[in-house]
C-alpha positions as CSV (number, residue, x, y, z in Angstrom):
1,X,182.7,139.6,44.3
2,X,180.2,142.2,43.1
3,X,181.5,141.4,39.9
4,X,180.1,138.2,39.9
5,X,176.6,139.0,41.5
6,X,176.0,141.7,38.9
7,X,176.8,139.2,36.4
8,X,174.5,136.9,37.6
9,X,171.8,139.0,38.1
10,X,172.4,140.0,34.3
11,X,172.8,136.6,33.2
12,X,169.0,135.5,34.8
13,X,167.4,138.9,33.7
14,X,168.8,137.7,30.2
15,X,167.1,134.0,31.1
16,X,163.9,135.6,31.9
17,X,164.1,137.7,28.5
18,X,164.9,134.8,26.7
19,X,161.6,132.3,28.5
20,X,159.4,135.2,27.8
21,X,160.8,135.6,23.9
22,X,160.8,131.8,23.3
23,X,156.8,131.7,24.9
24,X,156.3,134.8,22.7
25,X,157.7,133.2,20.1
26,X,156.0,129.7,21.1
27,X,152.6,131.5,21.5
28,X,153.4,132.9,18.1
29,X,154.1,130.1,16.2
30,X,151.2,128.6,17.6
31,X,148.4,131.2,17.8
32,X,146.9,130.2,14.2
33,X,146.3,126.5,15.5
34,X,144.6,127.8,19.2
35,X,142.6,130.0,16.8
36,X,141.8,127.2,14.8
37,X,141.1,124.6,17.8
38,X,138.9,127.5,19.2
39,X,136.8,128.1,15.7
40,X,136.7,123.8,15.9
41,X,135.0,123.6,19.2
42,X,132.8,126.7,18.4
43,X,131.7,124.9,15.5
44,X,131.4,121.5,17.4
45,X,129.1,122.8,20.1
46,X,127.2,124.6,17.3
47,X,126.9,121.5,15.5
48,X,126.1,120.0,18.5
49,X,122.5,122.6,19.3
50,X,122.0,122.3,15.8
51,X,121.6,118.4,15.9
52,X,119.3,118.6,18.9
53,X,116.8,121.1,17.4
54,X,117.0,119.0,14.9
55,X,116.2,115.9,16.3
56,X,113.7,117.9,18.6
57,X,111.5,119.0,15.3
58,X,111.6,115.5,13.7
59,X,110.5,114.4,17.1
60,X,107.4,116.7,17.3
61,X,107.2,116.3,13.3
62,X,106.4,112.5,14.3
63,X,104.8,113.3,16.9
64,X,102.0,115.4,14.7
65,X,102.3,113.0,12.0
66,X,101.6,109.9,14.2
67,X,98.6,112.3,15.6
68,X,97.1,113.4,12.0
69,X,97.4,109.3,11.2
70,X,95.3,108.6,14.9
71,X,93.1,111.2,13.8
72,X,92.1,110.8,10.4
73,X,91.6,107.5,11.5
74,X,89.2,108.1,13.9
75,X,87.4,110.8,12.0
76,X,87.0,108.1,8.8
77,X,85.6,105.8,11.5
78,X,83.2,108.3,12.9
79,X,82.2,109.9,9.8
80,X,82.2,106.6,8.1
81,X,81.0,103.6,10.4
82,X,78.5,103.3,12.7
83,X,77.6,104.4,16.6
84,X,75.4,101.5,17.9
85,X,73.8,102.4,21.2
86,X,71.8,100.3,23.4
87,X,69.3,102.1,25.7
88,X,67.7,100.7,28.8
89,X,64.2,102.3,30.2
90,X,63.3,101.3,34.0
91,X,60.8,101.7,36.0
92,X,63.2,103.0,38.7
93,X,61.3,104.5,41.9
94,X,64.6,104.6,43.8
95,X,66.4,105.8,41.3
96,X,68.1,102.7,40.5
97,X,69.6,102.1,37.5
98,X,71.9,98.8,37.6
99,X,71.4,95.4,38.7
100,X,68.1,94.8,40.3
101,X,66.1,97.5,38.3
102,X,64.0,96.7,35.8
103,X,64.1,96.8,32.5
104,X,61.0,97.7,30.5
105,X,62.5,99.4,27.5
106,X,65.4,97.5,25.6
107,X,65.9,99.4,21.9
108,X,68.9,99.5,20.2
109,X,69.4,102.7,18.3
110,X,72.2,102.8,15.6
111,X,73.7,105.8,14.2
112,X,75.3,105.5,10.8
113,X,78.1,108.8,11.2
114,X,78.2,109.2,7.3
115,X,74.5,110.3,6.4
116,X,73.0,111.2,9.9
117,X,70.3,108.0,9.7
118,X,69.0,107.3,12.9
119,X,66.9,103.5,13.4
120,X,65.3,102.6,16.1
121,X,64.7,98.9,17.2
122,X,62.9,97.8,20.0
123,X,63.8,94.4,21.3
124,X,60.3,93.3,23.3
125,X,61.1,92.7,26.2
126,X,59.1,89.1,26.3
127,X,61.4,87.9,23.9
128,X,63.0,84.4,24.8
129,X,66.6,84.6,24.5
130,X,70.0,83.4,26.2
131,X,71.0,85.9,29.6
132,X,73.6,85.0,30.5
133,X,77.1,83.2,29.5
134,X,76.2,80.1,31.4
135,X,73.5,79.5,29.3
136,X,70.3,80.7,31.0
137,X,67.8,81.3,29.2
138,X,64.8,83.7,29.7
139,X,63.4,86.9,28.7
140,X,65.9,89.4,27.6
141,X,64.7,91.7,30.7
142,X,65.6,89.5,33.0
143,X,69.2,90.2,31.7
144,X,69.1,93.5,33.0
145,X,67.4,92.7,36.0
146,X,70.4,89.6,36.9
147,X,73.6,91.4,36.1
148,X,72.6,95.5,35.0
149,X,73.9,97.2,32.0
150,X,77.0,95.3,31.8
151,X,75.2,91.6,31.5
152,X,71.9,92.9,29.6
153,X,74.4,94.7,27.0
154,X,76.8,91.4,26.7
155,X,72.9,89.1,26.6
156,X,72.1,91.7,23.2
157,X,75.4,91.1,21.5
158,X,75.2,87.6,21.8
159,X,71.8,86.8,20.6
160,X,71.7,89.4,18.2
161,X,75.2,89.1,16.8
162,X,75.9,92.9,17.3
163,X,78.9,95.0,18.6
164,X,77.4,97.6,20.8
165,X,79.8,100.2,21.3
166,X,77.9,102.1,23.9
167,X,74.9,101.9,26.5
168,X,72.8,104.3,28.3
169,X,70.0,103.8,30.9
170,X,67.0,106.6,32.2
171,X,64.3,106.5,34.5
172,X,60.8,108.0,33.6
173,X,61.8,110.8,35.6
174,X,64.6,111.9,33.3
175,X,62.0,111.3,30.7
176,X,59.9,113.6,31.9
177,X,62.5,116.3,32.5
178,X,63.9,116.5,28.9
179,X,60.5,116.3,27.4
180,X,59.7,119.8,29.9
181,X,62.2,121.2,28.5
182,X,62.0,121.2,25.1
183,X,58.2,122.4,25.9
184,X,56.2,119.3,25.9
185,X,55.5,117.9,22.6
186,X,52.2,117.5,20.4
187,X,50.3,113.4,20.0
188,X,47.2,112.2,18.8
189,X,45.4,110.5,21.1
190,X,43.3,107.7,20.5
191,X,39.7,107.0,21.9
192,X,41.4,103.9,23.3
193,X,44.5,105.5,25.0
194,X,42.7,108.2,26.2
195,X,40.1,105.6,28.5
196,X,43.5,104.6,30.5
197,X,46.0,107.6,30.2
198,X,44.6,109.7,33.2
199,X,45.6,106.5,35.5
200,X,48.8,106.6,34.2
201,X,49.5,110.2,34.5
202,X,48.6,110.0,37.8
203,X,50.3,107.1,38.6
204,X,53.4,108.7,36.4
205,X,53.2,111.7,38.7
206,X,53.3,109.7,41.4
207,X,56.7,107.8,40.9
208,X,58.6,111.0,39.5
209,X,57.4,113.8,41.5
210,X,56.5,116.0,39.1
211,X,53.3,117.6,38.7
212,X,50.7,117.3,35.4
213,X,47.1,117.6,34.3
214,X,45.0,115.1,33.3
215,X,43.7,115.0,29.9
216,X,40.4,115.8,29.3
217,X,39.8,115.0,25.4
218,X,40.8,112.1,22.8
219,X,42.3,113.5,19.9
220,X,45.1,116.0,19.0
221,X,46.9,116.6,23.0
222,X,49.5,119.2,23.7
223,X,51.7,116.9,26.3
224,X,53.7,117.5,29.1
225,X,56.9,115.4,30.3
226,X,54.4,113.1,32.4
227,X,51.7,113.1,29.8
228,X,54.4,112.3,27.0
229,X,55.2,109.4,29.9
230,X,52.3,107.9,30.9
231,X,51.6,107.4,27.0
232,X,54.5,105.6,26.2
233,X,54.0,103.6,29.0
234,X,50.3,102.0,27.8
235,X,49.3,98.4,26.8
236,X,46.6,97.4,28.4
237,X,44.1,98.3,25.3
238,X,46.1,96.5,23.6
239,X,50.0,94.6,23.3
240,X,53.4,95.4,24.8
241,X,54.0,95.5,21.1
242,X,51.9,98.5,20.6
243,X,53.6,99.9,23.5
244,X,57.0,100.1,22.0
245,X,55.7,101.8,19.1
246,X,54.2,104.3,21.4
247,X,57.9,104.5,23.2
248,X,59.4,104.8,19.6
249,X,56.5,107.8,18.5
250,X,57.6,109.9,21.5
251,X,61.4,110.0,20.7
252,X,60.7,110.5,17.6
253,X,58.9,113.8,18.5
254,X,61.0,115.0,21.0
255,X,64.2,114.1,18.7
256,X,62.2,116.6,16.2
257,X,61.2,119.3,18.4
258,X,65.0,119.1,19.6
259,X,66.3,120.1,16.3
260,X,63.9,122.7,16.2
261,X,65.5,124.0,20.0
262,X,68.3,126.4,19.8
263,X,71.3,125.4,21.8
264,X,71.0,126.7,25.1
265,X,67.6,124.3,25.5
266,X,69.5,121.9,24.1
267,X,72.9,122.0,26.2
268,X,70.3,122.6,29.5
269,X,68.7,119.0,28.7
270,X,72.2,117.7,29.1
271,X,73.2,119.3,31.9
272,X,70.0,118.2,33.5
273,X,69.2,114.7,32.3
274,X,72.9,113.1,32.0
275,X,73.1,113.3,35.6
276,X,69.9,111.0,36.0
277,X,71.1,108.1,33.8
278,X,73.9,105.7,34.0
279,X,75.7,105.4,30.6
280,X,79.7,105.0,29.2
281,X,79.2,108.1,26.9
282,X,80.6,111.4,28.2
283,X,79.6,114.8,27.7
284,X,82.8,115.6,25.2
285,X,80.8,113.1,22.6
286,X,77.3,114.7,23.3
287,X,77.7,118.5,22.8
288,X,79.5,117.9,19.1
289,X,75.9,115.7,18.6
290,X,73.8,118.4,20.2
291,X,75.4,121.2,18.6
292,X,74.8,119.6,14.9
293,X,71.3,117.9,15.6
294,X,69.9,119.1,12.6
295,X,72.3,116.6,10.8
296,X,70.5,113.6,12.2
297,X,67.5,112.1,11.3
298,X,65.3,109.4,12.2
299,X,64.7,106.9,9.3
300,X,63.4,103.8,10.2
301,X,61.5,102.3,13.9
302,X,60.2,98.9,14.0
303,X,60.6,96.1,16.8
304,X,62.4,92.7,17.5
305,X,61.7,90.2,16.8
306,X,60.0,90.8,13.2
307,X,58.3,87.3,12.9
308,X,57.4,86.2,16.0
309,X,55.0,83.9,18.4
310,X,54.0,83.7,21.7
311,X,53.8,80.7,24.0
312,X,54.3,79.4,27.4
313,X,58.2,78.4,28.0
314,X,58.4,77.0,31.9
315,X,55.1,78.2,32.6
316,X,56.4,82.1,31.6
317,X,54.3,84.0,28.7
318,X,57.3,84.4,25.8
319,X,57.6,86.0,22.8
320,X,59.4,83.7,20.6
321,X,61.2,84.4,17.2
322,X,60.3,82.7,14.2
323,X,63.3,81.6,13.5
324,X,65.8,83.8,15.6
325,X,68.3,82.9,13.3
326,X,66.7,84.2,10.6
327,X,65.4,87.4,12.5
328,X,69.1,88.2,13.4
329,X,69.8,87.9,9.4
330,X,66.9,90.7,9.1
331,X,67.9,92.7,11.5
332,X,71.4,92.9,10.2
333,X,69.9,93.8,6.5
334,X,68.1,96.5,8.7
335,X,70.7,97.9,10.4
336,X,73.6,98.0,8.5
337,X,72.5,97.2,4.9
338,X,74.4,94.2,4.9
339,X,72.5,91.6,2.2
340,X,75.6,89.0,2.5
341,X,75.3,88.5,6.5
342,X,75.7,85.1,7.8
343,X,74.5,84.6,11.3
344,X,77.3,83.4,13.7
345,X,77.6,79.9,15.0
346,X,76.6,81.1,18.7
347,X,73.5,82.6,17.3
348,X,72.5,79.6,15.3
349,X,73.4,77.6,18.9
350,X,70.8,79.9,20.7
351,X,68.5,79.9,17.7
352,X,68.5,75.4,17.6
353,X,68.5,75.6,21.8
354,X,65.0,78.1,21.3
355,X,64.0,75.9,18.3
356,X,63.8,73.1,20.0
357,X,62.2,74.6,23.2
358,X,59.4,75.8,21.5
359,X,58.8,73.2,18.8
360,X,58.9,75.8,15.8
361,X,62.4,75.6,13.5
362,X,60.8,76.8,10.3
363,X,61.4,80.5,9.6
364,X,57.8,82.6,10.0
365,X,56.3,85.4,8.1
366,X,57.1,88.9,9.0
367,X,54.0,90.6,10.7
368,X,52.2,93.3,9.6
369,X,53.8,97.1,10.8
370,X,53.4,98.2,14.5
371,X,50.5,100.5,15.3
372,X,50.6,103.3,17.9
373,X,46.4,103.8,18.4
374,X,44.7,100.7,18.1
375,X,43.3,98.5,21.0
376,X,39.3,98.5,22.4
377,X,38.5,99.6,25.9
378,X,35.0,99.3,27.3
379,X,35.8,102.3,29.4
380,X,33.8,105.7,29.4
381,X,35.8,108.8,28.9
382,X,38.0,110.1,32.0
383,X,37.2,113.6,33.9
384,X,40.1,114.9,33.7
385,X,41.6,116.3,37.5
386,X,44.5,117.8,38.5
387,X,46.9,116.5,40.7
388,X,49.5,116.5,43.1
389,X,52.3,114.2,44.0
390,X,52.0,112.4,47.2
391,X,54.6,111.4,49.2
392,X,54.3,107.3,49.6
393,X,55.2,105.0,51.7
394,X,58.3,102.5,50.6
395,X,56.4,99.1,50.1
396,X,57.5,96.0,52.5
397,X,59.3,93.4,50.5
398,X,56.3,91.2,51.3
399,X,53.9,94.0,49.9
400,X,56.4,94.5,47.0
401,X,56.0,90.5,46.3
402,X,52.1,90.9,46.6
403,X,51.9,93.6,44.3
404,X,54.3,91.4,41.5
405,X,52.1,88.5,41.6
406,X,48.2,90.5,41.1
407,X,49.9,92.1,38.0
408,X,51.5,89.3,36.5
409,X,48.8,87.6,37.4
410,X,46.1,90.5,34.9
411,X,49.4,90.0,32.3
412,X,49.1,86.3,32.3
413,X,45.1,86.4,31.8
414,X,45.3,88.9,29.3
415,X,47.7,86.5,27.3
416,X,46.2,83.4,27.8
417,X,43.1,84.7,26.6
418,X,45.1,85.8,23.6
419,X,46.3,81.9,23.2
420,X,42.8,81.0,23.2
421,X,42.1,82.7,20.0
422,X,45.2,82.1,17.9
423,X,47.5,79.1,17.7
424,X,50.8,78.8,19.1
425,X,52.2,78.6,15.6
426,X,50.7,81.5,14.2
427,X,53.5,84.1,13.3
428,X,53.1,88.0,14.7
429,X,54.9,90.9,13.8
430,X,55.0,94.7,14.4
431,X,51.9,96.1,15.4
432,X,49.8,92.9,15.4
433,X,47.1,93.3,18.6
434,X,48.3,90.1,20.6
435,X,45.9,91.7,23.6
436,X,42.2,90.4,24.2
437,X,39.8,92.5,21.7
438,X,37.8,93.4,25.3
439,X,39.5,94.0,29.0
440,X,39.8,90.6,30.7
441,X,38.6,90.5,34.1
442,X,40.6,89.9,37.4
443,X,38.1,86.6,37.6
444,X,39.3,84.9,35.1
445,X,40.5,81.9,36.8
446,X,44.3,81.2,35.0
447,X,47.0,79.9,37.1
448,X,50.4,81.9,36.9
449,X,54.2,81.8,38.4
450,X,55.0,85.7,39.7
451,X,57.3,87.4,37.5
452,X,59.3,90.3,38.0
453,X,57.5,93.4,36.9
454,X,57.5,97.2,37.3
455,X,53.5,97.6,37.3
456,X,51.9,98.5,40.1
457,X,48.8,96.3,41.3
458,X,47.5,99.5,43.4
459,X,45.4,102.1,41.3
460,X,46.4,105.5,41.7
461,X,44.5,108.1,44.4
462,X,47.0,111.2,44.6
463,X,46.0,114.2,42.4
464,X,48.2,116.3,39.7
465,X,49.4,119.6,40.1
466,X,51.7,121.1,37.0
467,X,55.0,122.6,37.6
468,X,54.2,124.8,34.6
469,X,54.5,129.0,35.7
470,X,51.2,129.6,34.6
471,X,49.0,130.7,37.7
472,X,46.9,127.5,38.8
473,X,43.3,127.5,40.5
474,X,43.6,125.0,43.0
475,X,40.6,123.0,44.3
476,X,38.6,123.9,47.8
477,X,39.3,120.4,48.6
478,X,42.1,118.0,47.5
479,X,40.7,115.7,44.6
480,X,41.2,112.3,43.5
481,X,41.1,110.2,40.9
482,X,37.2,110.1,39.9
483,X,35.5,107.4,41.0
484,X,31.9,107.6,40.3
485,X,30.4,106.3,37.4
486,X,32.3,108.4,35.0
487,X,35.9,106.6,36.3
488,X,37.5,103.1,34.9
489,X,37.8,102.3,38.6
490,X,34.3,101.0,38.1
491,X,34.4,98.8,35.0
492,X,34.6,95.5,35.0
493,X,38.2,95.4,33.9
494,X,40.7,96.4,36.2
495,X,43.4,97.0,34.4
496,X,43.1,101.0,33.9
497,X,45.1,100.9,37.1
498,X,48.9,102.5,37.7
499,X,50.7,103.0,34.3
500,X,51.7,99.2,33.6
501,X,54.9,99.0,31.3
């Protein structure tokens, strides 16, 4: 019996040997292929990484390629095309600047990105055009004044066959402050602008709140934010078209003495005017512009239309184009060199429709070039004062409506006496005097529909105090406006009143 269990043990200690030798041997015989099956995966899951870095840097490769394609383009468009901008002025004592306000400047300003030319284009703001997409029609201001930069932008690319790729709308105030700082800027003044610009400084002071001097000579003027104002803001010596001319002269210095500004003066007129005006252009396109301002460069500034008449259209005092077709075909040469331009069929719609409201369908000779000094004023030289804003009362809506009707009522004599000299067909252009060659009077019996309009009726009484450092001697007694013998107050024309647009 122990026999047997010995033998057994021995017999499963040999079994166990013998599993162990045949795994050995198993394992063995089979060690080259697990090394191989581990070298396989090793290599599968290297593959594997190496794949996805590889698709990874194709990825970003496409990425940056599709990026340099986006960019080039866009740098060949900027460098290459052109940056049309239309810019809205408003007499804005709220500090409105959309629907409602009104529209007193309307220039278009159009960059070409490849040479750095700069031309100016003031659309007059009289000019009978279509409004609105129903098919209105009225004076292009009124576009602004319906529907705000979004309807007054869409009114300028119809009629005028443009793409405006950008808009931007001040008040005088913000005027005033980039003028200040770039130092003020130096204007000849003429006899004839200098007999109303004292009324509107004063009046310019009033609506912004910032302090000025009065003038107190004709001639070669060192001017201020609110003198630079008040004279780009005159007309009543002579047209609104002389007016824009005078708007036109004073960008056209400040652009100048900005180039001449190192940057900080530069980025601090950003930082302090871009908050004042409505516009779809951000900062991130302005600082690459202000940095390089020397690169730009006013070429050319004329107004809209270039042959042009002026006539009553339902009882309103218009400025009609001679033909606006063909003015659009101008105006294209003008802008964009373009000698093969054919006008589109909605502007030679609008152009039959204003055609047959005013009875002229001939193209008209272009007028003569805009003036900036011209203009007659039986008015005796100002004394100049210094003044102070005042803080006013908010007009009623019925005073509002009051004031709207005296002026248009002085606009509507001054024109009508204008029709009574020339003939509706005679053709104007840039810098032809439209205005009476002596101040109308308020008596002039002419019967008028109100229009909307920024101008005051109200001459100004406050008195100017500059915000300048210097030390300032300030008067015993507050002081006015003069008003003795020496002050326009007592000519016979009234119209040397509030700074009318």
């Amino acid at each position: 019996m122990s026999y047997d269990y010995e033998d057994e043990l021995e017999r499963m200690k040999k079994r166990r040997q013998q599993r162990r030798r045949q795994e050995s041997d198993f394992i063995s015989a089979h060690q080259e292929e697990f090394e191989n099956r581990k070298i396989r995966h090793s290599k599968a899951i290297r593959r594997k990484r190496r794949r996805k870095r590889i698709f990874l840097i194709v990825e970003i490769l496409a990425l940056f390629i599709l990026a340099s394609v986006i960019f080039s383009v866009i740098r060949d468009k900027k460098d290459n095309g052109y940056w049309t901008i239309a810019v809205f002025g408003v007499d804005s004592r709220d500090g409105k600047l959309g629907k409602g306000a009104l529209s007193d400047v309307e220039m278009i300003c159009n960059i070409n990105k490849a040479t750095g030319e700069i031309q100016l284009v003031s659309v007059f703001r009289d000019t009978y055009l279509k409004i609105s997409p129903d098919g209105e029609y009225h004076k292009i201001n009124e576009a602004y004044f319906k529907g705000g930069p979004s309807q007054a932008v869409n009114a300028l690319e119809e009629n005028l066959d443009l793409q405006i790729d950008s808009y931007a709308t001040f008040n005088w105030k913000a005027v005033v402050d980039a003028i200040n700082i770039l130092g003020g800027i130096d204007l000849e003044i003429a006899d004839s602008e200098f007999a109303y610009i004292n009324s509107f400084i004063t009046e310019t002071v009033n609506s912004t709140g910032v302090g000025s001097y009065q003038l107190d000579h004709a001639g070669m003027n060192h001017l201020d934010g609110v003198q630079a104002v008040a004279y780009a803001r005159l007309r009543l010596m002579d047209t609104d078209f002389n007016r824009t001319a005078r708007q036109r002269k004073v960008v056209e210095l400040a652009m100048e003495k900005a180039k001449q500004a190192d940057w900080s003066v530069r980025y601090n007129i950003l930082v302090t005017v871009l908050p004042q005006i409505s516009t779809d252009i951000g900062i991130d396109d302005l600082i690459p512009m202000a940095k390089q301002m020397g690169d730009y460069h006013i070429t050319e500034t004329t107004g809209f239309p270039f042959s042009r008449t002026t006539m009553k259209i339902d009882r309103r005092d218009c400025v009609v184009a001679t033909t606006l077709e063909s003015n659009v075909i101008q105006l294209h040469q003008l802008l964009f060199g373009d000698e093969n331009y054919t006008p589109s069929s909605e502007v030679k719609k609008i152009s039959k429709k204003i055609s047959e409201l005013s009875g002229i369908s001939e193209p008209g000779e272009n007028a003569p070039a805009i003036g900036t000094g011209g203009g007659t004023s039986s008015n005796k030289p100002q004394t100049p004062q210094e003044t102070t804003p005042e803080p006013t009362e908010e007009p009623s809506t019925e005073e509002e409506t009051s004031a709207e009707e005296t002026v248009e009522e002085t606009e509507s004599i001054e024109e009508t006496s204008t029709e009574e000299e020339e003939t509706d067909e005679e053709n104007f252009g840039p810098g032809t005097n439209l205005g009476p060659a002596n101040p109308v009077t308020p008596d002039s019996p002419l019967e008028t529909t109100p229009e909307h309009t920024s101008e005051p009726s109200e001459k100004p009484t406050a008195s100017v105090q500059p915000e300048s450092s210097a030390p300032v001697e300030k008067p015993t007694e507050p002081s006015a406006v003069p008003s003795g013998p020496e002050s326009p107050e007592n000519n016979s024309a009234e119209n040397v009143g509030p700074g009318v647009m």
